[in-house]
N, C-alpha and C positions, 0 to 999 in steps of 0.2 A: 289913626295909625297910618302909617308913609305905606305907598304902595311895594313896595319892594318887601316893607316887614308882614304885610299881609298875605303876598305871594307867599313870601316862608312859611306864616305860622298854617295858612291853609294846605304845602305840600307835606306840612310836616304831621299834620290832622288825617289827609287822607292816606298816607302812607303808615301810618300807625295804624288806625282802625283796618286799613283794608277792603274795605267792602265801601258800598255807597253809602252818600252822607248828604242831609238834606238842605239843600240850600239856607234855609230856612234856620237849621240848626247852627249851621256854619256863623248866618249872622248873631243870630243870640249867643255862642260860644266868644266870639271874637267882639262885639259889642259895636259892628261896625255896618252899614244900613247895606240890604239886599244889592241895591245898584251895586256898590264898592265891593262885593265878593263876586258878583258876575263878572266884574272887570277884570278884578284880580285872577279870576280862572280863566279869561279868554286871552288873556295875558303869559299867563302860564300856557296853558296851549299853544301860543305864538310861539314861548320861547323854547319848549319841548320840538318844534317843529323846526326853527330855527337851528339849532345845536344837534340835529340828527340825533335827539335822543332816544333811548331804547322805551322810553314811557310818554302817554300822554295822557288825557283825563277825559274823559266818555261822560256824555251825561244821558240819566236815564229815568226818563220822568222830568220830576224838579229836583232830580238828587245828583250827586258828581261822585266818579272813584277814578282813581289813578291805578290804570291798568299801563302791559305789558302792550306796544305797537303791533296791530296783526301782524306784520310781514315781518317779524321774530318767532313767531308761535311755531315755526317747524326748529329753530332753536329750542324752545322749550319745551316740544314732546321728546325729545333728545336725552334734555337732560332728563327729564319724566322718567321715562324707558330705560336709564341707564341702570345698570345694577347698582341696589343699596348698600352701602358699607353699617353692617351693625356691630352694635359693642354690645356685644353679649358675655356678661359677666356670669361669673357661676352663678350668682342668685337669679339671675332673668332666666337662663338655661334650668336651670332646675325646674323653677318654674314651668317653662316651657315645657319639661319634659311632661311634668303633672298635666296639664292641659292635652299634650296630644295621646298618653296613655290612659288617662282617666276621661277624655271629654265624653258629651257634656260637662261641666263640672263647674260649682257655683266659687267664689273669690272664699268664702269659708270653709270649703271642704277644700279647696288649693293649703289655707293657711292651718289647717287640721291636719294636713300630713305634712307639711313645711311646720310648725312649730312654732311660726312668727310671721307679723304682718306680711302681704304682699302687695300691699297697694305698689307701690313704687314699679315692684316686678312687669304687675299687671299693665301697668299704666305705657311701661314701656314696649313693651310685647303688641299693644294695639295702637302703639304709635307707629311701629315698625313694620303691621301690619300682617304680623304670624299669627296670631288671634282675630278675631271676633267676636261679636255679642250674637248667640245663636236665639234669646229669646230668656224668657221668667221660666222658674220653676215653681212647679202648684205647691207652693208652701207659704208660709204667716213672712209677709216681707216682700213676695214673688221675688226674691235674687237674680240678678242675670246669669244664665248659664254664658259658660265660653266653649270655643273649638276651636279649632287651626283651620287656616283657610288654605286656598290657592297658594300661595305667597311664600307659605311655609312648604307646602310641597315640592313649592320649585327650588327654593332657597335649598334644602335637604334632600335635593336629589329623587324624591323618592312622588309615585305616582299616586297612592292612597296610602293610606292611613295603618292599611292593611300591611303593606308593605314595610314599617318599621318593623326592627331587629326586635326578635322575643325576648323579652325580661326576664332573666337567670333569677329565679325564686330566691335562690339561695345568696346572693346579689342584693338583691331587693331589703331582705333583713337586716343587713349588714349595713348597707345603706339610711336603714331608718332606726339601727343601734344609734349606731354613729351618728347622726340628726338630733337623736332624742340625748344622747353625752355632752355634745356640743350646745344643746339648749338648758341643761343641767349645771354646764359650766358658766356660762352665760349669766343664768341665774343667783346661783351662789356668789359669782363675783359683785353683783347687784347687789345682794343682799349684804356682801361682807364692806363695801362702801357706802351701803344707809342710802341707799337709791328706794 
């Protein structure tokens, strides 16, 4: 392989993976002998260094990763630090709501008063970092329990947990009428298409 298509396919290896990659692996991946990927990375290195580029390659051990140049890293506690923009759609928000008025509360007992999966929900919510995994519950399965963290507190204004707006009872039924009509309708259209 020409060294120029070596340099690629190896920026293009540790920039996918992300993390460190063992020399070692690189050669048996690319099918090309230890010498020829040292080169190729100190190569890369040059030309990273060369180009004033924002990236170089760190090696650690006998392994290499294509990291961000230290003297940018107060650029990227920046962006870090910056407020999240989330898309919280009615089914993540609902969600949510189950989480911070019910927490503890396991992904089945979310989908037991929702009416329908919530993986997707959930999944998003501790990407975004309003939830987390507070721990198992002592039952057949150990379930992860979830809560709202920090994140959500600050995001919503509000200092504990205590702090959100009381649930109107009367609200609340209405709410889980309507839930359980909308998953009755849901269903019957299923069933009237042979799903």
């Amino acid at each position: 392989m020409k060294s120029k298509k070596l340099q690629s396919v190896i920026e293009g290896i540790l920039f996918a993976l992300g993390s460190a990659v063992e020399i070692d692996r690189l050669s048996l991946v690319t099918g090309e002998e230890r010498i020829d990927i040292e080169f190729a990375i100190e190569a890369l290195k040059e030309r990273y260094a060369k180009e004033e580029s924002g990236i170089t390659i760190i090696s650690i051990d006998d392994k290499v990763q294509l990291c961000t140049k230290t003297e940018l890293y107060e650029y990227l506690i920046k962006v870090a630090k910056s407020p999240k923009d989330y898309a919280l759609t009615d089914t993540v928000l609902e969600t949510l709501s189950i989480v911070a008025y019910k927490q503890p509360v396991t992904k089945m007992q979310i989908e037991n008063i929702r009416g329908v999966s919530s993986d997707h929900a959930v999944n998003k919510l501790l990407e975004y970092d309003l939830i987390k995994e507070l721990g198992r519950l002592d039952a057949p399965g150990h379930p992860i329990l979830f809560g709202t963290t920090e994140e959500f507190l600050r995001a919503f204004g509000v200092s504990s947990i205590e702090d959100l707006p009381e649930l109107n009872t009367d609200k609340v039924e209405s709410f889980r009428k309507q839930a359980e009509e909308e998953a009755d309708e849901k269903l019957s259209e299923n069933v009237d298409v042979g799903v």
